[in-house]
C-alpha positions in Angstrom: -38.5 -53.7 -48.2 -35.2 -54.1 -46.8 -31.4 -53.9 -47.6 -29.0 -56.3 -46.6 -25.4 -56.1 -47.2 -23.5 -59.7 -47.5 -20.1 -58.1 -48.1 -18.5 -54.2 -47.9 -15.1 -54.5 -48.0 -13.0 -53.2 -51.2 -11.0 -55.2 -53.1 -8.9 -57.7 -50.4 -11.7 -59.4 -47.9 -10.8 -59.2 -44.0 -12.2 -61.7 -41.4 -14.9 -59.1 -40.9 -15.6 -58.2 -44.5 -16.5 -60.2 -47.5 -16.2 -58.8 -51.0 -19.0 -56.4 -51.9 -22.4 -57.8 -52.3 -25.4 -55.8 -51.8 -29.2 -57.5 -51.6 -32.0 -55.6 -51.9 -35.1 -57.5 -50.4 -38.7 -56.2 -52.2 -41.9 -58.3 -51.7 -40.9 -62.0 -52.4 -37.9 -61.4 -54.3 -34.2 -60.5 -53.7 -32.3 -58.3 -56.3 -28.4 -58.6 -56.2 -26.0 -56.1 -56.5 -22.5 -57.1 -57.5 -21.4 -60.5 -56.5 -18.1 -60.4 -54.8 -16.1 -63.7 -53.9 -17.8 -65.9 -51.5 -20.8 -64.4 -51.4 -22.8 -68.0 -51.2 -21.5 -68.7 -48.1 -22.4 -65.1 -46.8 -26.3 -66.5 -47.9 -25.6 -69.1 -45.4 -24.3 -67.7 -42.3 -27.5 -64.8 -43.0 -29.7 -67.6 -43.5 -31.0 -66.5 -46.6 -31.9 -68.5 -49.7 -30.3 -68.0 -53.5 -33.4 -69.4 -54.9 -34.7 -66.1 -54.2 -32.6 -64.0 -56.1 -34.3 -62.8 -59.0 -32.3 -60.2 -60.6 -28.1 -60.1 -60.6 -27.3 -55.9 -61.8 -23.3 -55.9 -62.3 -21.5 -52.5 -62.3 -18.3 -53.9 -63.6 -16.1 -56.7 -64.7 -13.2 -55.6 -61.7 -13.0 -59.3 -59.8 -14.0 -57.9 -56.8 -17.1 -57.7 -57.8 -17.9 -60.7 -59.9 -16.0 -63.6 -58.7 -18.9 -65.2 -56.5 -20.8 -65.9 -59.6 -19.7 -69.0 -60.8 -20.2 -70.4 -57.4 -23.5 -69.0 -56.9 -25.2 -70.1 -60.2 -23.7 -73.7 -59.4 -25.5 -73.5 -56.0 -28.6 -72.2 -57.3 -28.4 -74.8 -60.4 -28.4 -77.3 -57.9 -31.2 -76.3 -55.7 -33.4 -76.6 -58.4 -33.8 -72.8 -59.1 -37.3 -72.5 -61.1 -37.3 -69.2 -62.4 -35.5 -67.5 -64.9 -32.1 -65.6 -63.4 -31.6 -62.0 -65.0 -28.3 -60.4 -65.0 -27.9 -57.2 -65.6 -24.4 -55.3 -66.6 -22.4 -53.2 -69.0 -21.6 -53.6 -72.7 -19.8 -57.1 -72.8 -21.2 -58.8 -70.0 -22.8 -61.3 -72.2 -19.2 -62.6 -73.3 -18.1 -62.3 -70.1 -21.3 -64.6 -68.3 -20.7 -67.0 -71.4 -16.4 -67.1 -71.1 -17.2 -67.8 -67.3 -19.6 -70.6 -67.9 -17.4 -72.8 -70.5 -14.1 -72.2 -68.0 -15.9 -73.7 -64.8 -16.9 -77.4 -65.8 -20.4 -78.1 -64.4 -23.8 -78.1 -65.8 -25.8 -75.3 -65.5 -29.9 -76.4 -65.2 -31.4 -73.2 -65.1 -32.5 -70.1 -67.0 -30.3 -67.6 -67.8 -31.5 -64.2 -69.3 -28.0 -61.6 -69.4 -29.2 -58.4 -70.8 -26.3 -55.4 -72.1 -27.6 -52.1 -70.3 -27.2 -48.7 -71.6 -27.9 -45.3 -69.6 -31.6 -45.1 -69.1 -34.4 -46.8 -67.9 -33.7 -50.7 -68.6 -36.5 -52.7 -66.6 -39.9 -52.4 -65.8 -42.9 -53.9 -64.1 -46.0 -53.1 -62.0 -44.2 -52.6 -58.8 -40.6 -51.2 -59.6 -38.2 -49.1 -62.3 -34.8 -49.7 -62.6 -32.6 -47.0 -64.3 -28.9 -46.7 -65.1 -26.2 -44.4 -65.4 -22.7 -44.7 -67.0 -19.9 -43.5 -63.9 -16.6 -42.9 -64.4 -13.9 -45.9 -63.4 -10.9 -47.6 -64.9 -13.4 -49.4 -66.8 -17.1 -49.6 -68.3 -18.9 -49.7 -64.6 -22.7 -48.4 -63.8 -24.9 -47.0 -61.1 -27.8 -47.7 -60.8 -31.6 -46.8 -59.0 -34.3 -48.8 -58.1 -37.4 -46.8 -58.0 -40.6 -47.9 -56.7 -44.0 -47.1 -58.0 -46.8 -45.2 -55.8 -49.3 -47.5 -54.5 -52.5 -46.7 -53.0 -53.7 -48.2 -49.7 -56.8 -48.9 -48.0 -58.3 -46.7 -45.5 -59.9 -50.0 -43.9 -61.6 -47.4 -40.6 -63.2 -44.9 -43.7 -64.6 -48.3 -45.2 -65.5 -50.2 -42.5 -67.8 -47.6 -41.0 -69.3 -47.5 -45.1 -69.9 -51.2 -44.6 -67.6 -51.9 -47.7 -67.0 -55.8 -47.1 -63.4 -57.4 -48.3 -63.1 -58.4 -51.7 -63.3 -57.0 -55.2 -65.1 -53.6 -54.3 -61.3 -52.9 -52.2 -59.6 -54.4 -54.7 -60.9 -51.8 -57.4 -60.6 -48.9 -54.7 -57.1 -49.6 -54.6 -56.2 -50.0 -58.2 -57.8 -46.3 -58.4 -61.2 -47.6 -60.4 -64.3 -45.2 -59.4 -67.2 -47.5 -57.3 -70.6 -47.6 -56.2 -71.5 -49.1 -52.7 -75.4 -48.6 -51.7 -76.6 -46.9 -54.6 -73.4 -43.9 -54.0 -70.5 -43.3 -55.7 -67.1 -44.1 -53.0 -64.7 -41.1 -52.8 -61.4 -42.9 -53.3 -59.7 -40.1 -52.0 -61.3 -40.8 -48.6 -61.3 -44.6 -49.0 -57.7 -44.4 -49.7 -54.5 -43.0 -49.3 -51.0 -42.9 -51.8 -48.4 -44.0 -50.7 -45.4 -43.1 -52.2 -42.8 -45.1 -53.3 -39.3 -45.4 -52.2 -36.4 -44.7 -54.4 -32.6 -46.3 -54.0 -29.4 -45.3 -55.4 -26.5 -47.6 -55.7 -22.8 -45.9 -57.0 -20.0 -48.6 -57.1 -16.2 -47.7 -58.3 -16.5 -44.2 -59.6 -14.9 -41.0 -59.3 -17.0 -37.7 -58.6 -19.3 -36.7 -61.7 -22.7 -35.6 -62.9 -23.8 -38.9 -63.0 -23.6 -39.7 -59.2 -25.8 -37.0 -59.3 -28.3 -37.7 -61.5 -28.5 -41.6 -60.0 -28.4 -40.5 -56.8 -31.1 -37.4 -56.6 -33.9 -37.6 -54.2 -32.9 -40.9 -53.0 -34.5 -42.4 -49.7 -31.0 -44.3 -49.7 -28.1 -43.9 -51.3 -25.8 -47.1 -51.2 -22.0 -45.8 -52.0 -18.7 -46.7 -52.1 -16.5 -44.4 -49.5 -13.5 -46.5 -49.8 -11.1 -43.6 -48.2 -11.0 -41.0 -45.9 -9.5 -37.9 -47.6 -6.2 -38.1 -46.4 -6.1 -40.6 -49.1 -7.6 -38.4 -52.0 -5.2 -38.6 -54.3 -4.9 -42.4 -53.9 -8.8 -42.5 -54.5 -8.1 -40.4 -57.8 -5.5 -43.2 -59.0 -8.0 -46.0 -58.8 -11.1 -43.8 -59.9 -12.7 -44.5 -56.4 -14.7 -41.8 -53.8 -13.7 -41.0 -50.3 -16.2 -40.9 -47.9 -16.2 -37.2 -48.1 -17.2 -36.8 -51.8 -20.0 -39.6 -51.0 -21.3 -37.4 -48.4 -21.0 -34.7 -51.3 -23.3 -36.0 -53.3 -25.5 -37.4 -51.0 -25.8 -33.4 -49.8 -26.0 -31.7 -53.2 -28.9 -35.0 -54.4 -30.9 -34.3 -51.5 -30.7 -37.8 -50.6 -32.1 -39.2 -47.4 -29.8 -41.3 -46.1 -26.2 -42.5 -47.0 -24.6 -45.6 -46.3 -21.6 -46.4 -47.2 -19.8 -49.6 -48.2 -17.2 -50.9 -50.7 -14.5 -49.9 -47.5 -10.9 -50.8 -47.8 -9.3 -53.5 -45.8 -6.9 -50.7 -43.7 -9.5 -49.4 -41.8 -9.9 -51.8 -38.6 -12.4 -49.5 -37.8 -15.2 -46.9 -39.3 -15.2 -44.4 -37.0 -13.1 -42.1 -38.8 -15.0 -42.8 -42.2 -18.2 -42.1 -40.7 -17.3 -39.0 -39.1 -15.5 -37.5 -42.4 -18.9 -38.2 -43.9 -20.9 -37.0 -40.9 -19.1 -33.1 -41.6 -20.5 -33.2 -45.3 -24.0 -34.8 -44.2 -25.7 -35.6 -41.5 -27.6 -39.4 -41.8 -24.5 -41.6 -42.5 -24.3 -45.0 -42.0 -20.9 -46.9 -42.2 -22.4 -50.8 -43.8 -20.7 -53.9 -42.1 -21.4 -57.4 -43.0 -25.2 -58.8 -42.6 -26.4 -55.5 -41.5 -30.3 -55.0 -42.3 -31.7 -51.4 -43.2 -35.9 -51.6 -43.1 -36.4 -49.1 -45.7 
């Protein structure tokens, strides 16, 4: 599991930023968060493929972070995308995905599931939870955290000296299921071990409030916006943004692991002084630039 960042500027791209686009890579699929302007051609210059983007979670209808979309769904209509696409997003996202579609003219030949998110836990299957808070911008916007679920693993030198061959017999150790191997019931505490899962925290566009909290608590990673340094609070106040101080705020007070932050406005050439505002809050802070990896 990996992050990659395609774009972490604010709301004016720079020759070293793109609009904010954040993928997170689990397993064989790629979940999207916010799709800023030209984020297809980001895919290309990372050499990554749209096909593999399963899951598009929106925080908000500010342009910044939607306008790559019509782009993107024409690409990935016209490399035969077989899958359903499911975008994620506020009250009124619907309305907005179908305005979008009937004002670009061309035809759209794959599956489309938009689905209106509340606060809460909104998706689930057998390897992740994704949960959602309501934050505090100019308008309706979301956070959001994707949780990973505990898996157990093999302890292939505690069964290989049992004899335990691969196949089936492994298969049920690891889904937790009690087994017999020569007439003796397997510990499965000994034959494996649990690995816990990771848990990521994504706040876009907000000012500081309980929710940032809540999203953001005993994250692994937390992925925010630290569009100012703190010279520029008031500013950040105006726009209902957070300065890379009150990121590393929360990040301190949610016991997060790491912070990284993104969503950076075009005046700073460089991060330096971003980072090391954050760095006085909390100590693991990364500044995100474009087509950086994180191995989570």
């Amino acid at each position: 599991m990996k992050l990659i960042f395609l774009g972490t500027s604010c709301m004016v791209p720079t020759k070293e930023r793109n609009q904010v686009c954040t993928l997170l890579s689990h397993g064989s699929e790629l979940l999207m968060f916010d799709c800023g302007e030209g984020t297809q051609r980001q895919f290309k210059i990372a050499g990554l493929k749209p096909t593999k983007v399963t899951k598009i979670l929106i925080s908000h209808w500010h342009g910044d972070h939607v306008l790559g979309l019509p782009g993107l769904i024409q690409t990935m209509s016209a490399s035969e995308y077989s899958g359903t696409l499911m975008i994620f997003g506020p009250k009124g996202i619907k309305e907005k995905i179908n305005g979008m579609m009937n004002v670009f003219n061309f035809d759209c030949n794959i599956r489309i599931d938009v689905r209106e998110i509340g606060e809460g836990v909104f998706f689930e299957n057998k390897d992740y939870i994704l949960e959602a808070v309501r934050l505090r911008h100019r308008i309706l916007c979301i956070g959001y955290r994707f949780i990973e679920k505990d898996k157990r693993r093999i302890n292939l030198e505690y069964t290989k000296k049992l004899g335990i061959p691969e196949g089936p017999i492994l298969g049920k150790l690891q889904r937790g299921q009690q087994v017999k191997w020569n007439g003796n019931d397997v510990e499965i505490e000994n034959a494996t071990k649990l690995v816990k899962g990771k848990k990521i925290a994504f706040i876009f566009d907000t000012i500081p409030c309980e929710s940032c909290q809540h999203i953001a608590e005993d994250a692994d990673v937390l992925v925010s916006e630290g569009v100012y340094c703190s010279d520029l609070e008031e500013k950040a106040l105006e726009y209902k943004h957070l300065t890379a101080k009150q990121a590393a705020q929360i990040a301190k007070q949610a016991n997060v692991k790491k912070l990284i932050l993104t969503h950076l406005s075009q005046r700073y050439k460089e991060t330096k002084h971003l980072k090391e505002e954050a760095e006085r809050e909390f100590g693991n802070v990364v500044c995100a630039d474009d087509f950086m990896e994180v191995k989570i």
